[in-house]
N, C-alpha and C positions, 0 to 999 in steps of 0.2 A: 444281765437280765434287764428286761425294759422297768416293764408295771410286773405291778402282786394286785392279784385278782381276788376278791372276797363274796363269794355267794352266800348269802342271806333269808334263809327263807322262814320266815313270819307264820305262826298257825296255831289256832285256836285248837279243836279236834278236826271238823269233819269238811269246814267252807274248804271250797272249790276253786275261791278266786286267781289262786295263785296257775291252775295246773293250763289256762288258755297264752298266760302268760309266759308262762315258760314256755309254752309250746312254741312261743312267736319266735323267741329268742333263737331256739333251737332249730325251728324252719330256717330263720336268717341262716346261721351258721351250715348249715347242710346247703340251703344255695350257694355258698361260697366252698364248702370244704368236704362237700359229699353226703350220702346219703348216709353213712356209718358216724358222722358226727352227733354227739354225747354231751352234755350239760360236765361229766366229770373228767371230760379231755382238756377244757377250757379253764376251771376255776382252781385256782390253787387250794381254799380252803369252802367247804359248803357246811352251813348250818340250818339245825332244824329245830323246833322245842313243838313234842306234842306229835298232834298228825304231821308235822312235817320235821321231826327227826325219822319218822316211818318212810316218809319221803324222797327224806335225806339219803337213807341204808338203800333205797331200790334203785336210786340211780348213781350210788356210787358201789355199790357191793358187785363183786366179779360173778358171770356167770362161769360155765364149764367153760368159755373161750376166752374167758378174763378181759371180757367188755361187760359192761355194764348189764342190769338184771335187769333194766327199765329204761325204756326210753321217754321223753318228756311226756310226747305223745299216746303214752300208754295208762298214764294215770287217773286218765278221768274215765277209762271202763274200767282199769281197777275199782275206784271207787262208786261207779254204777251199778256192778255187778255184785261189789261185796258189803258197802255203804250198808244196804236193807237187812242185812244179816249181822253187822258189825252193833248198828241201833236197830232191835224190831221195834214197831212200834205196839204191837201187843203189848211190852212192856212200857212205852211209854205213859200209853193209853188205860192200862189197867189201875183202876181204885185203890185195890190190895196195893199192888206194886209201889204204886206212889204212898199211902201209908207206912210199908217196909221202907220205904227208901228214906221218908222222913224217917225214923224213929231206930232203924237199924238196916244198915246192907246198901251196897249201891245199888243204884238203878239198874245195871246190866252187871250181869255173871262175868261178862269177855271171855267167856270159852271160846266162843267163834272165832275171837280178835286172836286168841293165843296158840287157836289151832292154825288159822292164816298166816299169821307173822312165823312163825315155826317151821311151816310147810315152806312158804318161800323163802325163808332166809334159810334153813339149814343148821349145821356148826359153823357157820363163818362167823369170822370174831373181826372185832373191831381193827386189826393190825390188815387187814387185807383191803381194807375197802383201796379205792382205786386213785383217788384224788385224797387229801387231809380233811376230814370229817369231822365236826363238833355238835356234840347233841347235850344240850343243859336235861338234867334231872334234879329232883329233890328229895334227899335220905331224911325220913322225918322220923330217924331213929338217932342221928348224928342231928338231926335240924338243921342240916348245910346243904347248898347246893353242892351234885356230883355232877360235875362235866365232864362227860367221854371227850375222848380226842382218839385219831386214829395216832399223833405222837408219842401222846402218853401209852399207847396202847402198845407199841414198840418199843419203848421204852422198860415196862412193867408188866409184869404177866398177871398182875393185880387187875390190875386197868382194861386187862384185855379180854373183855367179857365177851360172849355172844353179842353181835348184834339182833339177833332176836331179842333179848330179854334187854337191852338198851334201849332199843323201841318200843317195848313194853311196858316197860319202867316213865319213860320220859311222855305215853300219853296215857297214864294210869289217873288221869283226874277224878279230884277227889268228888265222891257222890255217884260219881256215870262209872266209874271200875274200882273194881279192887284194888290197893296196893299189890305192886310187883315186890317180890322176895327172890332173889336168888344169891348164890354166894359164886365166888372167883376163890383162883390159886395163886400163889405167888412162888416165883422159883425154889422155894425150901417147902412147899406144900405147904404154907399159913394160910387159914379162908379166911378170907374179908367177907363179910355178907352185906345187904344191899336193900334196906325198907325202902322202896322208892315211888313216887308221885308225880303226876304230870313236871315238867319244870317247867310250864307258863306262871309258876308259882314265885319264880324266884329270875327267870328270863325268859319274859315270854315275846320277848324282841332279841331272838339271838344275835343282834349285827355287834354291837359292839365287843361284843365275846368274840366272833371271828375278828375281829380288829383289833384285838388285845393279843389272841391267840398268834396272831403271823406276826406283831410287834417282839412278843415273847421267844418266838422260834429263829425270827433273824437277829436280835441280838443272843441269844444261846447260839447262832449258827445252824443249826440244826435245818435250816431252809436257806440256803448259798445263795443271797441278793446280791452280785459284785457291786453293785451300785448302792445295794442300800446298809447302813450300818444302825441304824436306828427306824424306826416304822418312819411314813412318810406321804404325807397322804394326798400329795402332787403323782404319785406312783402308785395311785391303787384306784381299781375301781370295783365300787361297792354296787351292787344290785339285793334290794330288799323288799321281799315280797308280801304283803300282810294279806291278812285273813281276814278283813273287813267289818265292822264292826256298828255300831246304831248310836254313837257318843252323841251325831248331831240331831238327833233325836231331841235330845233334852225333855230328857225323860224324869230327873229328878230336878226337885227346887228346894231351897233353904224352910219355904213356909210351910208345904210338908213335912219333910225330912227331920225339922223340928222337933215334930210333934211323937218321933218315932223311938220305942224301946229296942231291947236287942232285937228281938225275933223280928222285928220291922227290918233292922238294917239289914240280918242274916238275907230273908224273904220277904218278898211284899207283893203281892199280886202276880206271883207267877215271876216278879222280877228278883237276883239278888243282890241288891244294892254295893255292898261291902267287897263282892267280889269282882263286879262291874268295872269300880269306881281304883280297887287294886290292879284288875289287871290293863285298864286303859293308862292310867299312869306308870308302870313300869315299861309298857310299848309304850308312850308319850315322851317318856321323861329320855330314853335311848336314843328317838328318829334326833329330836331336840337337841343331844349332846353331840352325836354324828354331824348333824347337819350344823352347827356351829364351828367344828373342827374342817371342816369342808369349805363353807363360806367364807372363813375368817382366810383363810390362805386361797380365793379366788377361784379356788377349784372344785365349784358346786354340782356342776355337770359329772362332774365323776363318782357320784352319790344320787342314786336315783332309787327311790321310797316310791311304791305303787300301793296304795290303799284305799280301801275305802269307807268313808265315813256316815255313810247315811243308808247303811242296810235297815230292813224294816220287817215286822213282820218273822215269817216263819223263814225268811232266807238268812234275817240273824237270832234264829235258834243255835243252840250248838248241836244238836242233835235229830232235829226232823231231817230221817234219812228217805224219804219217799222219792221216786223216780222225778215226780213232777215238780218238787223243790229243790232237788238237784238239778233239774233242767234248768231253772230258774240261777241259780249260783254259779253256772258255768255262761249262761247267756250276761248276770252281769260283769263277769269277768270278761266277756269279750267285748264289752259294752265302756268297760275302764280301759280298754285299751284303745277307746276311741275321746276318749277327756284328754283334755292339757294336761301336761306335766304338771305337777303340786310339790310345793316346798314349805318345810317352815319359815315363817316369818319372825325373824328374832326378837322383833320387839312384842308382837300378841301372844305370841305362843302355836298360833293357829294356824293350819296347812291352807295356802293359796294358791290357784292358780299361777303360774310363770308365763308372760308375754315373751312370746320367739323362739321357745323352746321345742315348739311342735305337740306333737303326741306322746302318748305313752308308748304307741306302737312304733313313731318313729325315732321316738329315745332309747328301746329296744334293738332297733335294728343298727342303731350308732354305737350300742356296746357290741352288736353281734360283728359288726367289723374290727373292733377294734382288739375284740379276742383273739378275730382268726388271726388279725396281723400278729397280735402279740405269739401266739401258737406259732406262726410261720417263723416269725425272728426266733424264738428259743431252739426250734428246728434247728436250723442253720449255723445257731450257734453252739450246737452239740454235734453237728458234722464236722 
């Protein structure tokens, strides 16, 4: 085998900005390898935390033809048509609502989200999806993160939950839905049961988890590299997609912040500090470890982080699901694929523009070649 391919996708609950971008990817690859070309033909392992382990399950999960349930390009009227009813904004909007939400009950039921994810997903279980699948959750019954795998999930019949209720589980954030509860069997009928919570809580930058996860399967063997005997990061190429976010904003300072008790840190003008500030550095502290291990052995181009940093306003809500704030999340998505590539810079810490490297869009269409080649070589080397 040549390269191990690691698909990465990055997400809050409901931003948009990933779904133009995949689309790029995926148009490349259909010019080159036909109109039936798939995001889960290409990546050896895809991951998702949140709205995008729900992402993860649509386009790797098999339909009745055991191709894919979604195409790239299908996501953002999924989430046009279902986004408004996923979040209403009656209940954003309402007094009451937001008092219960303070004081007891999240903001949304997720009835809709669980009759949705239900209907389309089915009984399929995590052992079917179509490519190696990893979606982080968090059991705050155990207090550990629970990472599906479609390996483990062939592995253990423990493990091998619905994907509907893994997608439920992993974008069950806390405050906006309910904890997900469900139990599993394991071949002697023991239930394991499953308190589970968004995993932006504990990964909310899945990339490094898929690059631990294919490290772990080719040294166990269980994923046949001839060439690789240990992970290897001259042989992989990483695509990581974020869900964008307002850090540059600089929105909090020392000289307020000071001055603040808990309920300040909790919330503060409609903002939650503590939550912000967790989950930008656990995605912070991730791009920063990857991109060290990438740089450090010359091979930076093989790691490509598309993010955005200076959302504003109601595009970096997590929740205003209205038609014309969606429009807006999918326009800057097509808008980041016309910015320079961005990297971290190892000694500030801070994501920079790259001199020479092009676009996003056309650092896109240099993985989308270099998948199909990969795809055509492992062809011919299974003829």
């Amino acid at each position: 085998m040549g390269r191990s391919f690691v698909g990465a996708v990055l997400i809050t609950f409901l931003v948009l900005l990933q779904h133009p971008i995949a689309c790029v990817a995926t148009k490349r690859k259909k010019e080159l390898d036909g109109p039936n070309a798939r995001i889960a033909d290409y990546f050896d392992v895809v991951a998702g935390t949140s709205t995008g382990g729900l992402i993860t399950t649509m386009l790797t999960a098999p339909n009745k033809d055991n191709r894919p349930l979604y195409a790239a390009k299908d996501i953002n009227n999924f989430y046009m048509e279902h986004g408004p009813k996923i979040f209403p904004q009656n209940s954003r909007n309402n007094f009451m609502k937001k008092m219960l939400n303070l004081f007891g009950g999240p903001k949304y039921d997720g009835k809709y989200l669980r009759s949705l994810v239900r209907s389309e997903l089915g009984n399929l279980k995590m052992k079917q999806t179509l490519t190696h699948t990893l979606i982080p959750t968090f059991d705050i019954k155990r207090l550990q993160p629970i990472i599906f795998t479609t390996t483990d999930a062939r592995a253990s019949e423990s493990k091998n939950a619905r994907l509907s209720d893994v997608s439920l589980g992993t974008s069950a954030a806390p405050t906006y839905f309910p904890v997900h509860y469900f139990e599993t069997k394991d071949g002697q009928g023991k239930i394991r049961t499953f308190d589970l919570i968004d995993g932006g809580v504990a990964a909310n930058n899945p990339t490094l988890l898929a690059i631990t996860h294919i490290s772990r399967e080719i040294m166990t063997r269980r994923l046949k590299y001839e060439d690789m005997k240990t992970v290897d990061c001259k042989k992989m190429l990483v695509l990581s997609l974020g869900a964008g976010t307002g850090k540059n904003k600089e929105k909090y300072n020392a000289a307020t912040a000071s001055k603040w008790g808990l309920l300040s840190w909790m919330y503060n003008h409609g903002a939650t500090p503590l939550l912000d500030i967790f989950t930008d550095a656990i995605t912070d502290i991730v791009d920063i470890h990857v991109s060290t291990m990438f740089q450090s052995l010359h091979n930076q181009k093989s790691y490509l982080r598309i993010q955005n940093d200076s959302m504003i306003g109601e595009a970096a809500s997590v929740d205003i699901s209205t038609i014309e704030n969606m429009q807006t999340l999918v326009q800057t998505g097509k808008d980041l694929l016309k910015k320079p590539v961005s990297r971290v810079n190892l000694e500030t810490g801070r994501v920079e523009a790259v001199r020479g490297e092009g676009t996003n869009e056309e650092a896109l269409t240099r993985f989308a070649k270099l998948l199909s080649e990969e795809r055509k070589f492992r062809r011919l080397g299974m003829a």
